[in-house]
KESE-993631 format. One record per residue (C-alpha): residue number from 1; z, x, y. Coordinates in Angstrom, 3 decimals. Layout:
! KESE-993631
 num       up     east    north
 NUM        Z        X        Y
...
END
This chain:
! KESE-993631
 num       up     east    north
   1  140.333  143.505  175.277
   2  140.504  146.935  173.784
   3  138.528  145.319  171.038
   4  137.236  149.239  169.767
   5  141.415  149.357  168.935
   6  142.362  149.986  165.504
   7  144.716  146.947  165.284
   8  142.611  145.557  167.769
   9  139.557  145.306  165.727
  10  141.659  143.386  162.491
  11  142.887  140.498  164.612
  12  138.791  140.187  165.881
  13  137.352  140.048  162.339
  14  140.398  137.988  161.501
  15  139.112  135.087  163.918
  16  135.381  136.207  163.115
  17  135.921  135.461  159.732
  18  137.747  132.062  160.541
  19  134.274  130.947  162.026
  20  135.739  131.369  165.976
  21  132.863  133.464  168.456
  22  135.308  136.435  169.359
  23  133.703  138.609  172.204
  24  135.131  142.249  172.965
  25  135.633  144.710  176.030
  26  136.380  148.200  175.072
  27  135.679  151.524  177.426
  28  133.488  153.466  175.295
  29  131.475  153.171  171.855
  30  133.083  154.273  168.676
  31  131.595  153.901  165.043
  32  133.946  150.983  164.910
  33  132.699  149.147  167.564
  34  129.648  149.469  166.082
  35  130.456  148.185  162.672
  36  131.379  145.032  164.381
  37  128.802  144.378  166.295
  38  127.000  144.652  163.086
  39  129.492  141.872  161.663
  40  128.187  139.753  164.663
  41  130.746  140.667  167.460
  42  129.508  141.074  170.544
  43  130.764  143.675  173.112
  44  130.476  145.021  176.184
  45  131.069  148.457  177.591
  46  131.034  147.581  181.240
  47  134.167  146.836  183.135
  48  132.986  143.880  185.093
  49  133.643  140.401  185.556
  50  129.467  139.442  185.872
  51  129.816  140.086  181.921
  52  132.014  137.383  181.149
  53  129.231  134.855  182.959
  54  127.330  132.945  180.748
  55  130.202  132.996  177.749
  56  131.038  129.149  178.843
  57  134.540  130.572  178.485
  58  136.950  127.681  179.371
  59  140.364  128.617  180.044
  60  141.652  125.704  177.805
  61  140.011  126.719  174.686
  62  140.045  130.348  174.870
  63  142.769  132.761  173.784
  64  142.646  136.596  175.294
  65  144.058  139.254  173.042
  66  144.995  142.078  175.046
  67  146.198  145.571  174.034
  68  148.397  147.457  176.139
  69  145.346  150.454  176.618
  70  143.601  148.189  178.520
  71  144.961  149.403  182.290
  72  146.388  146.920  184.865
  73  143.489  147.107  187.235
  74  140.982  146.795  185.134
  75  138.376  144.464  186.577
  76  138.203  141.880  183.634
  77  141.640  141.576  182.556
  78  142.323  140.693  186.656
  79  139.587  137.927  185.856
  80  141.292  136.520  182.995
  81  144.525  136.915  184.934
  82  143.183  135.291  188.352
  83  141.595  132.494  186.185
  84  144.495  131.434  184.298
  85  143.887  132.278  181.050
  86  146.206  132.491  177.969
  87  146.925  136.079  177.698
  88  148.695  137.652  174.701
  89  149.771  140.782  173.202
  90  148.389  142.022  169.974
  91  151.398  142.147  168.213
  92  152.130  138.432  169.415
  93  148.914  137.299  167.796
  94  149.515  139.415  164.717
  95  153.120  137.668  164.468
  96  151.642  133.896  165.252
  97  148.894  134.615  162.574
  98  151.167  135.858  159.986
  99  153.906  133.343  160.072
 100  151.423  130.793  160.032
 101  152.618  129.059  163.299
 102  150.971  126.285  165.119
 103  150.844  127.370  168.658
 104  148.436  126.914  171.679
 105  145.346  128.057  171.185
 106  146.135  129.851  168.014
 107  147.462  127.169  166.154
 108  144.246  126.311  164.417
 109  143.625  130.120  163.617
 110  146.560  130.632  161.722
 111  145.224  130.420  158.165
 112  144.081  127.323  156.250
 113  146.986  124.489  157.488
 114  148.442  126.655  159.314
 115  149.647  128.584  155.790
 116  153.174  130.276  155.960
 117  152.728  133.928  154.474
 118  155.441  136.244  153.520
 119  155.173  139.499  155.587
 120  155.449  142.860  153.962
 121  155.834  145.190  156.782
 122  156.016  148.882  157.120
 123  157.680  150.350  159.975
 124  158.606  153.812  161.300
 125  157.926  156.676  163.455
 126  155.323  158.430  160.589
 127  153.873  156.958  158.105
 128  153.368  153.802  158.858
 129  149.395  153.196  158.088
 130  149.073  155.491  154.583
 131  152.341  153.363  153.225
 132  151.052  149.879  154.129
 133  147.536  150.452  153.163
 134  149.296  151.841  149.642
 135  151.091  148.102  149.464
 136  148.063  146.248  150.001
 137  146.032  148.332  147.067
 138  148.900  147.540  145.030
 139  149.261  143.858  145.941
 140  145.797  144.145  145.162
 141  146.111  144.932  141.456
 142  144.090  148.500  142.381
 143  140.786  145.929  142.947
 144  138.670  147.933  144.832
 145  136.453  145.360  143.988
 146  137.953  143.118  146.125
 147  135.630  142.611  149.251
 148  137.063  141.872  153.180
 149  137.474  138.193  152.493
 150  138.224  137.916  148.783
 151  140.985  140.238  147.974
 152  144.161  139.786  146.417
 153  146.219  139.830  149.430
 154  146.161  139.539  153.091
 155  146.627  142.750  154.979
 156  146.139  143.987  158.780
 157  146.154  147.635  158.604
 158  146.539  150.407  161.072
 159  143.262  152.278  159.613
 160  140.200  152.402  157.787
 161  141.091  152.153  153.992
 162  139.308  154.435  151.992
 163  138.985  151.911  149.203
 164  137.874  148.806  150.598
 165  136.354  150.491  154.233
 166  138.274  147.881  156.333
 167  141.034  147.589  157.792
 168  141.221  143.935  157.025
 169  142.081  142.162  153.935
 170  142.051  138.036  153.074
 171  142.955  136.295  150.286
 172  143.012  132.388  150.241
 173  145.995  132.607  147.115
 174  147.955  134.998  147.872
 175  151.232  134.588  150.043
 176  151.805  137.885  151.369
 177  150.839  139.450  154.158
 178  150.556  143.463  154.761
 179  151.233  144.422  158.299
 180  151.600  147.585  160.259
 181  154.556  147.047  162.577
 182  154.466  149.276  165.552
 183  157.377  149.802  167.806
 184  155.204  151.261  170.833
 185  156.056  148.549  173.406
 186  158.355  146.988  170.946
 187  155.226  144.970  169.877
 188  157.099  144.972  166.204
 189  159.860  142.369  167.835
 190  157.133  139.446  167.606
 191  157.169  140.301  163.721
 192  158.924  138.295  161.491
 193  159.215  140.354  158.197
 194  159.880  138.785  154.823
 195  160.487  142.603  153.303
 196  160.028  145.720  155.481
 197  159.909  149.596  155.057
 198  161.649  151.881  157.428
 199  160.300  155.164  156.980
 200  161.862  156.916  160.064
 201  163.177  156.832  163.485
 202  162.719  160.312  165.160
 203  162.362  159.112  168.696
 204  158.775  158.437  170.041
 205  157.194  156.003  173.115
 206  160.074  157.675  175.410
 207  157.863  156.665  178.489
 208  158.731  152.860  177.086
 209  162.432  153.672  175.535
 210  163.471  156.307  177.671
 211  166.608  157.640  175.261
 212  165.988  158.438  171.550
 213  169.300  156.615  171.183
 214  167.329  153.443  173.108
 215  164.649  154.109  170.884
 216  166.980  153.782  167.804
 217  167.996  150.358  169.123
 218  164.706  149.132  168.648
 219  164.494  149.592  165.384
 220  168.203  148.155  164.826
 221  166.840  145.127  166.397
 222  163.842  144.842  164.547
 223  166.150  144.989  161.254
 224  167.258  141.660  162.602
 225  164.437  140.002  162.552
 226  163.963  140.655  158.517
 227  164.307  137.736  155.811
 228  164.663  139.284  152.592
 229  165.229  142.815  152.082
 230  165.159  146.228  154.119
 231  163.452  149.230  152.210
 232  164.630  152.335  154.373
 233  164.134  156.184  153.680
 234  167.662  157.214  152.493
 235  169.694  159.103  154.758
 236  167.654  158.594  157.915
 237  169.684  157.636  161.596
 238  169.519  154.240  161.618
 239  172.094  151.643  161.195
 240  170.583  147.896  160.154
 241  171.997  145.221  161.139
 242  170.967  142.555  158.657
 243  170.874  138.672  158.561
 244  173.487  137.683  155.736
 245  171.670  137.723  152.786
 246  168.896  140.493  153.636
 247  169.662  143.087  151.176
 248  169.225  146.790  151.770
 249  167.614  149.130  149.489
 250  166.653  152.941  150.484
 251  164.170  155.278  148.586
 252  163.375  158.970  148.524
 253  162.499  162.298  146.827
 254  165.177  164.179  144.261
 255  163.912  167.083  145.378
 256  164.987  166.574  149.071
 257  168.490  167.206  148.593
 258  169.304  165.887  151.860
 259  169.952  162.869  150.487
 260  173.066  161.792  151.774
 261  175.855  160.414  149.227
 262  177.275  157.920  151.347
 263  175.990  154.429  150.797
 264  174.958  151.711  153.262
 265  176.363  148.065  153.516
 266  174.907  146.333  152.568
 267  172.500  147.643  150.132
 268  171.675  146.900  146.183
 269  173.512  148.959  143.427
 270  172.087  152.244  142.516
 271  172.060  153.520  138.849
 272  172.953  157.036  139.742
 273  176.102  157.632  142.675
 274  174.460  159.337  145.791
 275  170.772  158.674  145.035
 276  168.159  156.224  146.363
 277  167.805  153.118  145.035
 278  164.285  153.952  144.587
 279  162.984  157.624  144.008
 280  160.605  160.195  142.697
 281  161.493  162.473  139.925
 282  160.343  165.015  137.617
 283  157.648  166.073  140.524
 284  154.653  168.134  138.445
 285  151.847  169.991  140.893
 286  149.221  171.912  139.049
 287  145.824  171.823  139.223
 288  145.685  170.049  142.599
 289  147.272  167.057  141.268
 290  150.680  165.499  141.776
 291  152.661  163.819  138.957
 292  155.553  162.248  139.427
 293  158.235  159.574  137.425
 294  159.256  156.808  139.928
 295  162.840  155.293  139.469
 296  163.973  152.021  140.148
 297  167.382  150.753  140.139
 298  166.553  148.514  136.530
 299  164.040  150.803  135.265
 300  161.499  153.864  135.238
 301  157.647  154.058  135.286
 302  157.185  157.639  134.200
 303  153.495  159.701  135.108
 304  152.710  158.380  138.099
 305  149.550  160.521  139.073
 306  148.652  160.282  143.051
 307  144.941  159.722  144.312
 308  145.733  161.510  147.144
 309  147.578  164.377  146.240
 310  149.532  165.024  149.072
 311  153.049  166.187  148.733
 312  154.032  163.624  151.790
 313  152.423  160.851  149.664
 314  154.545  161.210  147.353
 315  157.819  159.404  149.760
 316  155.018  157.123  150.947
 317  154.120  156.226  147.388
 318  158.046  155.105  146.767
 319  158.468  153.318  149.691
 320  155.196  151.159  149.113
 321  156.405  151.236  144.812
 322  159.482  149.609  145.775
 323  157.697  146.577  147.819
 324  155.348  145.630  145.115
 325  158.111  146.320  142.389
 326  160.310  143.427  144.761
 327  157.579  141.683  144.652
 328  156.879  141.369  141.240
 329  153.765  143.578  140.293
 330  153.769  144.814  137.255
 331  154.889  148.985  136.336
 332  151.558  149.427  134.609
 333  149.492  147.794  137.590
 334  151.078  149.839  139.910
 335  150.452  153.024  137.787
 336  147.253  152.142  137.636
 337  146.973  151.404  141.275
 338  148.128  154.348  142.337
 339  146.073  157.270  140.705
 340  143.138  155.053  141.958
 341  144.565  154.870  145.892
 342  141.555  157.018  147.955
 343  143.933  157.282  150.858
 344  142.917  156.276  154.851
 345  140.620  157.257  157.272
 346  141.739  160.100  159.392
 347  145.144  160.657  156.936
 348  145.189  163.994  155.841
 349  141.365  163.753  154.900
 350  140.029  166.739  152.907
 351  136.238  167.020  154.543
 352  135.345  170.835  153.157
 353  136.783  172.516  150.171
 354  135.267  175.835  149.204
 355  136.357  179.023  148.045
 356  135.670  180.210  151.693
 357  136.695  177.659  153.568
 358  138.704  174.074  153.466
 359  138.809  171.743  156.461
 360  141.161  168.886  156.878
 361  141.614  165.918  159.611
 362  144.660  164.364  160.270
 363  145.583  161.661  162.796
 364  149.167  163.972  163.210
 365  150.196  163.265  166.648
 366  154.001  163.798  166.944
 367  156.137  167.397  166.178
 368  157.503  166.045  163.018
 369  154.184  164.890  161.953
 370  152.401  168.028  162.301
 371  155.052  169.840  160.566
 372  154.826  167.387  157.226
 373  150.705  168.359  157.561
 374  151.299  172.006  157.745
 375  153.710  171.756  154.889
 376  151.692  170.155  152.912
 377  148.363  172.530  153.193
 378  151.002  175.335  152.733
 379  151.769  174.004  149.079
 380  148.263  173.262  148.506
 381  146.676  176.553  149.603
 382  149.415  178.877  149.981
 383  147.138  181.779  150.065
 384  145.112  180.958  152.479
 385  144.905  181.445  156.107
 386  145.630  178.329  158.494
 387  144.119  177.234  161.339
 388  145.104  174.345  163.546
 389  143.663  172.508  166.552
 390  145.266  170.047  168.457
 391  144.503  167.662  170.181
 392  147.484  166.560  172.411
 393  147.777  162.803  172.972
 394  149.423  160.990  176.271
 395  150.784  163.093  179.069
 396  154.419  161.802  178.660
 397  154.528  163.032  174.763
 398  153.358  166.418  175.680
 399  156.092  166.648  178.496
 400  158.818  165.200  175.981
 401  158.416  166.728  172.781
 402  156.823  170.203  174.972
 403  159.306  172.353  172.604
 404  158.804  170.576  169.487
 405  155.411  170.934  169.845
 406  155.737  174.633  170.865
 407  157.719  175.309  167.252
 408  155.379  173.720  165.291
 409  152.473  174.711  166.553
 410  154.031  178.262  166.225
 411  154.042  178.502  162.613
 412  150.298  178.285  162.575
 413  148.663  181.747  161.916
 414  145.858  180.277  164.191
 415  146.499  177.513  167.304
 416  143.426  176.047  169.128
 417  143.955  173.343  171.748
 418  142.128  170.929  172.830
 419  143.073  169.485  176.984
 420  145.222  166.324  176.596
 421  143.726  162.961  175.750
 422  145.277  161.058  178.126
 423  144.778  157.213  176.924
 424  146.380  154.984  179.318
 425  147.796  157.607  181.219
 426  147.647  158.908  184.512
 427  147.668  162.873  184.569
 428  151.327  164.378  185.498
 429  151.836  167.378  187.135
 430  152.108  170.774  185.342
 431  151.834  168.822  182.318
 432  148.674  170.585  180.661
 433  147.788  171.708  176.853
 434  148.502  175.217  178.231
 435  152.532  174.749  178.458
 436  151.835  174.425  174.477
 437  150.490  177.920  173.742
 438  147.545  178.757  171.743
 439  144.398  178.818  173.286
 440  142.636  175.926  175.068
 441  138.889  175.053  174.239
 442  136.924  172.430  175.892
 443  135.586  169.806  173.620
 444  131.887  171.211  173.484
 445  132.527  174.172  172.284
 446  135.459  174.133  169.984
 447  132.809  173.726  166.335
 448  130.884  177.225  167.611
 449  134.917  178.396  167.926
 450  136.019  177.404  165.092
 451  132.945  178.703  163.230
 452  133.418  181.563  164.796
 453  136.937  182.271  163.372
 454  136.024  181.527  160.105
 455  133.234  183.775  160.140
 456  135.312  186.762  161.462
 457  137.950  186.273  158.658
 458  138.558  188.617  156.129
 459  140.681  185.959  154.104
 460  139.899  182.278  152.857
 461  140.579  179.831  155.724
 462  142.091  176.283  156.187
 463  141.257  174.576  158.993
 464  143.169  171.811  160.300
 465  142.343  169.184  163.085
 466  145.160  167.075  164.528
 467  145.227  164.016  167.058
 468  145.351  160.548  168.020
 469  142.500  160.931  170.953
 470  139.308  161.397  169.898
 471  139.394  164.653  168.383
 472  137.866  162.740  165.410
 473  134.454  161.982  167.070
 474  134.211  166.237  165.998
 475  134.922  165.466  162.476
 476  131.445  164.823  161.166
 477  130.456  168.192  163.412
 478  132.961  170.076  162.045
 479  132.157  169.785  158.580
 480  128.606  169.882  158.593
 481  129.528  173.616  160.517
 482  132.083  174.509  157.936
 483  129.489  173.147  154.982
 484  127.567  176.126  156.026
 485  129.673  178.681  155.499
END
């Protein structure tokens, strides 16, 4: 349920692939959807229970994945509810799946025996998709190769990985396991990582946590739950509290001299007093690449060249070095892997790039992530003019972060928005794109708009397109526009 999902859409090629007949509901059609119904999935758009008749479902043999998107009334999840059906969370599937447990009617879809895998899990409030894809394509040896069902590693990803064009990865050998773990609804408390990434913990979901400081607690938790080791961004507001015998490394950028000296308990020795245990030095950006030397607390892997040359990639690139180096892959495979990393769908995705006119899509969706996307296209075109549209996603964030997003948005020299994508949400009162500034387009007309602007400049233009809604249903619109010009 919610089957056009992101996450969603893993855990139903995961069973597809197992040989189980997985059926979806989601609201509307997406290109996803439609790439799985061309695996064999079958879905319906229709919120009614008539389309569940003639599935034999039997409440005894069939597991219901549900997302939390999927609203309270709607008309089949009250079926499945009425009927008596197992019902489960995403994130409790993911979690059954990935530990390999025997349980219900998941227990025979857990891998072959019921196989115990070794999570590496990436968790944060930014971040969290480009970093675990990154670990998967270097568990992977760089193998783009490596097809859906015959990789190098297993991996459940939050997006569509520009390497492999999934968002799933299986590998009968390999023990690990690559998983996104999201803290919206604590889903990332069913996880039980054997390594995890931290990458940050400005607050988010306050219409679940209510306080950042609540919000903060979550994540404190969810250190708990780790088994080996804790990779967390170095000086960020978070305090783990560790199983005895979970060691604690943190990573980082020398040039971010933020860093804060103080060291965590407990945590591995560093080389160097006051630095990371892992971290990027000797950053190089010239002819719209990004070199780097990664250090490690027994060693150095020196030009380390980014496929995505993105100055946030570059903490992302540490975070997901440091896994694979705990893991045991090898400096020159990770090198390797690396420069040939193509980056994620809807990550900071460079569509146009002309003299005129460059046009990038990002899935940006909080303050502090709009601000890393605007800092980056400032270092890579600082001459240029920028232009942003938004796309502001649930009511509650817009009310919550309303000043953040104000600031940011700000230090645009161009702000278009679009009218909130609400999700799950019900609208709230006086809670509109307008409180935002900038001017509000409807959906139909923002490519004429936007071609407009760029048109009427006397400069070269960037423009950027930010959102978790469906702002990204314009991206193929967009560019074809901005092609022309």
């Amino acid at each position: 349920m919610g089957i056009g999902g992101i996450g969603m859409s893993a855990l139903a090629r995961y069973f597809h692939h197992q040989g189980y007949p997985v059926f979806g509901y989601d609201r509307t059609p997406s290109p996803l959807t439609r790439e799985l119904e061309k695996e064999g999935i079958d879905i319906t758009y229709t919120d009614a229970e008539r389309m569940l008749y003639g599935l034999g479902l039997d409440r005894f043999c069939t597991l219901v994945v549900r997302t939390p998107a999927v609203p309270e009334d709607c008309e089949i999840y009250t079926y499945f509810r009425k009927k008596g059906f197992d019902i489960r969370k995403r994130a409790e599937v993911l979690g059954i799946v990935t530990r390999g447990e025997a349980s219900g009617n998941v227990g025979e879809a857990s891998g072959e025996g019921g196989k115990q895998m070794k999570a590496l899990c990436v968790a944060g409030t930014h971040g969290k998709t480009t970093t675990s894809t990154m670990i998967a394509h270097l568990m992977n040896g760089g193998n783009e190769a490596a097809s859906e069902s015959h990789a190098g590693v297993n991996a459940f990803l939050g997006g569509i990985s520009e390497n492999y064009h999934t968002n799933l990865l299986l590998s009968k050998e390999s023990e690990y396991v690559v998983v996104e773990a999201d803290e919206y609804d604590r889903s990332f408390h069913h996880l039980t990582p054997y390594i995890s990434v931290v990458t940050a913990v400005d607050a988010d979901h306050l219409d679940i946590y209510g306080t950042p400081e609540a919000y903060r607690e979550a994540f404190a938790h969810y250190t708990s739950l780790i088994t080996g080791a804790l990779v967390m961004k170095h000086g960020i507001e978070l305090e783990p509290r560790l199983r005895e015998g979970v060691k604690c490394y943190t990573y980082g950028v020398e040039e971010s001299r933020e860093l804060r000296a103080e060291s965590r308990e407990p945590r591995a020795e560093s080389q160097e007093a006051g630095m990371p245990d892992f971290y990027a030095k000797n950053i190089r950006i010239a002819d719209g690449q990004i070199v780097f030397d990664f250090k490690m607390p027994d060693g150095e892997i020196k030009d380390v060249q980014l496929g995505v040359p993105v100055w946030v990639n570059i903490e992302n690139a540490v975070a997901a070095m440091a896994v694979a180096h705990l893991c045991g892959v090898k400096d020159e495979t990770m090198r390797e892997a690396m420069a040939s990393f193509k980056g994620v769908q809807r990550r900071f995705n460079i569509h146009v790039n002309t003299p005129k006119v460059a046009y990038i899509d990002d899935y940006a969706h909080h303050p502090q992530e709009i601000a890393t996307a605007i800092d980056s296209i400032r270092k890579l075109f600082p001459e240029r003019k920028l232009i942003g549209v938004f796309q502001p996603h649930l009511y509650t964030r817009t009310r919550d972060f309303a000043d953040g997003f104000r600031a940011v948005l700000g230090t645009l020299d161009e702000c278009v928005l679009l009218p909130i994508y609400p999700a799950r949400e019900e609208p709230i009162e006086g809670v509109t794109s307008e409180m935002l500034g900038g001017e509000v387009v409807e959906k139909p007309a923002l490519v004429a708009e936007l071609k407009r602007r760029v048109q009427e400049s006397h400069e070269p233009v960037v423009v950027l397109t930010v959102g978790a809604g469906d702002i990204d249903r314009l991206v193929p619109e967009i560019t074809r526009a901005l092609k022309e010009e």
